[in-house]
C-alpha positions in Angstrom: -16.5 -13.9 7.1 -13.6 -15.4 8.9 -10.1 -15.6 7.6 -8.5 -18.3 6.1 -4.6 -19.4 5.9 -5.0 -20.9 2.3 -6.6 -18.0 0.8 -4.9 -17.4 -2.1 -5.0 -13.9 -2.5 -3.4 -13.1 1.2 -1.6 -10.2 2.8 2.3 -11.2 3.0 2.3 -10.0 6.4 -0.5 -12.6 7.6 1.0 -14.9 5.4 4.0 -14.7 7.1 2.9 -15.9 10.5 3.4 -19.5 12.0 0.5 -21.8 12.3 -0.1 -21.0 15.7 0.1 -16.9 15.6 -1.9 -17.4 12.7 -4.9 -19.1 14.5 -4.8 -16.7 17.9 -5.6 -13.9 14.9 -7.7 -15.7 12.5 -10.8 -14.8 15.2 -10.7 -11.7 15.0 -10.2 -11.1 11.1 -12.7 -10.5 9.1 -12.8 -10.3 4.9 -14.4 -7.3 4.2 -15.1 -5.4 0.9 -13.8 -1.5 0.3 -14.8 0.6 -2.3 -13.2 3.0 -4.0 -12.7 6.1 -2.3 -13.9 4.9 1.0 -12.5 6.9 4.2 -11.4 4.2 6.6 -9.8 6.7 9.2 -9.4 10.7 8.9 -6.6 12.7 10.3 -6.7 13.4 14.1 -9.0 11.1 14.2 -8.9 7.5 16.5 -7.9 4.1 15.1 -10.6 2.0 15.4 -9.9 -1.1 13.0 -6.7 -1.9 11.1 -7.0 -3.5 7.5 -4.8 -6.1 6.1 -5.2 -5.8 2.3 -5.3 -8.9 0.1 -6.9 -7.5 -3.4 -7.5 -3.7 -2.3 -5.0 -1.0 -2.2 -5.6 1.5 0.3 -3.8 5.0 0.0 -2.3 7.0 2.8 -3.0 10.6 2.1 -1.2 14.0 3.4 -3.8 16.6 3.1 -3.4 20.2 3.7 -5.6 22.7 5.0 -6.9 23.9 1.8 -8.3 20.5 1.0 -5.6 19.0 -1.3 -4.0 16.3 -0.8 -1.5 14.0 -1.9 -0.4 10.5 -1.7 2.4 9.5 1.0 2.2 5.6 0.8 0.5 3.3 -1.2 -0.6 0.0 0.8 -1.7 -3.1 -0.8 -1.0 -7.1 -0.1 2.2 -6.8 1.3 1.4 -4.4 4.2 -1.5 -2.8 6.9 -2.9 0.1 7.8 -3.0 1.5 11.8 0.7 1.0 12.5 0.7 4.4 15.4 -1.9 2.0 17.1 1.4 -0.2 17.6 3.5 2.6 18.8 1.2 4.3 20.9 0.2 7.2 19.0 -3.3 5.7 18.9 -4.5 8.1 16.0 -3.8 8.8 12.8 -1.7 12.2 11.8 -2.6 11.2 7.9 -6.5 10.5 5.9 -6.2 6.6 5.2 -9.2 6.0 2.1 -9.7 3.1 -0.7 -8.0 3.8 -3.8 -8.9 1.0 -5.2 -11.9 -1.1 -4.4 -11.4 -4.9 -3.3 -11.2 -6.9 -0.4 -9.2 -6.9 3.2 -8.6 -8.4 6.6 -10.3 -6.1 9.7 -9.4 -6.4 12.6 -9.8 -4.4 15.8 -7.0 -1.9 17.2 -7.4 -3.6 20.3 -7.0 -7.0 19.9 -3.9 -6.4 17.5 -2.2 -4.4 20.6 -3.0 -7.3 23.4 -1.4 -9.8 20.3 1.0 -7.8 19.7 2.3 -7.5 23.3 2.2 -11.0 23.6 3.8 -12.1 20.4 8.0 -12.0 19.7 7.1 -13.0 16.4 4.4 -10.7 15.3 6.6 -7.8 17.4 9.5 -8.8 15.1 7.4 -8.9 11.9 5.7 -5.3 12.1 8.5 -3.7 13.0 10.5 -4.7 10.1 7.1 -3.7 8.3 7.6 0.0 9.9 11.1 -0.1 8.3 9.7 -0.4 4.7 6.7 1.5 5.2 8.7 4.3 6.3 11.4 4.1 3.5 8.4 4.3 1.4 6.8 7.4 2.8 10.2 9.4 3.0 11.4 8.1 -0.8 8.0 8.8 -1.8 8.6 12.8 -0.5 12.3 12.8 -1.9 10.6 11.8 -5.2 8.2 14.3 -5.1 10.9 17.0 -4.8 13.5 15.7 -7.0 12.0 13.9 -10.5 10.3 14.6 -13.4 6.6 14.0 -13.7 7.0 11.3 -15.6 9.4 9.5 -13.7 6.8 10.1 -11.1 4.2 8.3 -13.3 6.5 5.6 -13.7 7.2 5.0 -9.6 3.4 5.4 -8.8 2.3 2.7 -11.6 4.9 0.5 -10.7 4.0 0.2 -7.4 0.5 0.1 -7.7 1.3 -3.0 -9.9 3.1 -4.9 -7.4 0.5 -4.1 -4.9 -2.6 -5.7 -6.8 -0.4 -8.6 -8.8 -1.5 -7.4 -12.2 -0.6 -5.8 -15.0 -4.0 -4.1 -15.5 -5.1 -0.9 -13.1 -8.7 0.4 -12.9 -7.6 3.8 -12.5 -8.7 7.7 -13.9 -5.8 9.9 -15.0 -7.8 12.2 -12.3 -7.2 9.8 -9.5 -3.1 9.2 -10.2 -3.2 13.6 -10.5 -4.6 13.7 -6.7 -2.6 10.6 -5.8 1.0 12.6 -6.7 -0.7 16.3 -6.4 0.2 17.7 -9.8 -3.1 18.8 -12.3 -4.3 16.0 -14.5 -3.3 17.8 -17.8 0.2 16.9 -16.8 -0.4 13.4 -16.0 -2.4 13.5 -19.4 1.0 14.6 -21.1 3.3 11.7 -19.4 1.0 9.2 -19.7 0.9 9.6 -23.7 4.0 9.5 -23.9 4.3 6.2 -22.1 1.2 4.9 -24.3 2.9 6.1 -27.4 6.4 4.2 -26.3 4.3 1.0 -26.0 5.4 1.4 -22.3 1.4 1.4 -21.2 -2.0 1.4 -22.9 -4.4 3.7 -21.4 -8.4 4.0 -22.1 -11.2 5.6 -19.9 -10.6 4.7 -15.9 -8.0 1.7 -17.2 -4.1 1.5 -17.5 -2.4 -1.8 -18.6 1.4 -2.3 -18.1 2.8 -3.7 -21.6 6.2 -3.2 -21.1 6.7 -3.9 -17.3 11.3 -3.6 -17.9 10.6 -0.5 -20.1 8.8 0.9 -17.0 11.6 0.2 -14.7 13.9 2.1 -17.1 11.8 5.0 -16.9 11.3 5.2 -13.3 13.4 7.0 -11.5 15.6 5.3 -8.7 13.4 5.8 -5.9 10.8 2.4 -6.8 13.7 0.5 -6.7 14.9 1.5 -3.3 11.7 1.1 -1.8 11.3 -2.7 -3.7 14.9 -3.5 -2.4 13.8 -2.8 1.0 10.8 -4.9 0.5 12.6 -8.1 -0.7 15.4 -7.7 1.6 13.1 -8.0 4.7 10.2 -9.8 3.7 12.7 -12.9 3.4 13.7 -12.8 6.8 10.5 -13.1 8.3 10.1 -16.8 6.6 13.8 -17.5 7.9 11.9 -16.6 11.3 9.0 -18.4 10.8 8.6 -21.5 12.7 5.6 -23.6 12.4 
């Protein structure tokens, strides 16, 4: 399936190209499904494809030689995966999988590095994308050093929030314990305290926001350095934008 500018559910990045950049990519994207869990590129190994998220988030993982792993960056709408392919590290030092199922832009390493060559605009636009991206992955290990589980908690579901557009997360307490590399009885602990706060409601593989500014006051400061980051820039690739 080929991609579409009006789709409504869009990556911000995509959506934030003129007319014309937009329709030299839109032949090579395609709308493909992820699932859950899905490995789209393992560490060491070559990027292939790069994804541009519209309803899927897709986690970056730090893995050590033991097998665990943690979470390093969480992308969703507003980003891509692949970004060494753009700096000419051509693999990936990190495992890039699914967290959660839904659908994304593919496109081919290649042709993004000929566009990307070619194209001030779209040079412009994923480098200010590195910026955030890497203020996310360095807050994200400040974070982990630093702050309470549960302000953890709080900085992980508030940004998976912002990265789907909804309030409601298909997720196990397992999967958010691999995601932040602490054991799930501990994630068990903070989120009942946030479900007994009326802060979230948790059931079996669901968590619903309730109290989205209660959250916020929870968190620690580190989500809202990476969100400033975010809406600082983002606006200044539509100033750019010329159709």
């Amino acid at each position: 399936m080929l991609a579409f500018q009006s789709d409504l559910h869009g990556n911000h990045l995509l959506g934030a190209l003129p007319s014309h950049e937009w329709h030299a990519l839109a032949p090579h994207l395609e709308l493909v499904h992820l699932r859950t869990e899905q490995l789209l590129c393992d560490s060491g190994q070559r990027i292939h494809h790069v994804y541009f998220p519209t309803t899927a988030i897709i986690s970056i993982l730090s893995t050590m030689q033991d097998g665990s792993s943690m979470e390093i960056a969480a992308i969703g709408r507003e980003g891509m995966t692949g970004v060494p392919v753009l700096t000419g590290g051509e693999a990936m030092p990190n495992r890039v999988q699914v967290q959660c199922t839904g659908f994304a832009y593919r496109m081919s390493a290649q042709d993004l590095r000929q566009h990307f060559a070619r194209s001030d605009f779209l040079r412009r636009l994923m480098l200010l994308y590195m910026h955030v991206l890497l203020t996310q992955v360095a807050q994200t290990a400040a974070c982990n050093r630093h702050h309470s589980l549960s302000q953890q908690l709080c900085r992980w579901l508030l940004i998976e929030v912002d990265r789907v557009a909804s309030n409601d997360l298909m997720v196990t307490q397992q999967l958010i314990a691999d995601m932040l590399g602490v054991r799930r009885e501990g994630v068990t602990e903070a989120a009942g305290k946030l479900h007994g706060d009326g802060l979230i409601h948790h059931s079996r593989g669901r968590i619903r926001v309730l109290d989205r500014k209660g959250l916020e006051a929870r968190a620690c400061e580190c989500y809202g350095l990476v969100r400033r980051e975010f809406d600082r820039l983002l606006p200044l690739l539509h100033e750019e934008k010329v159709e």
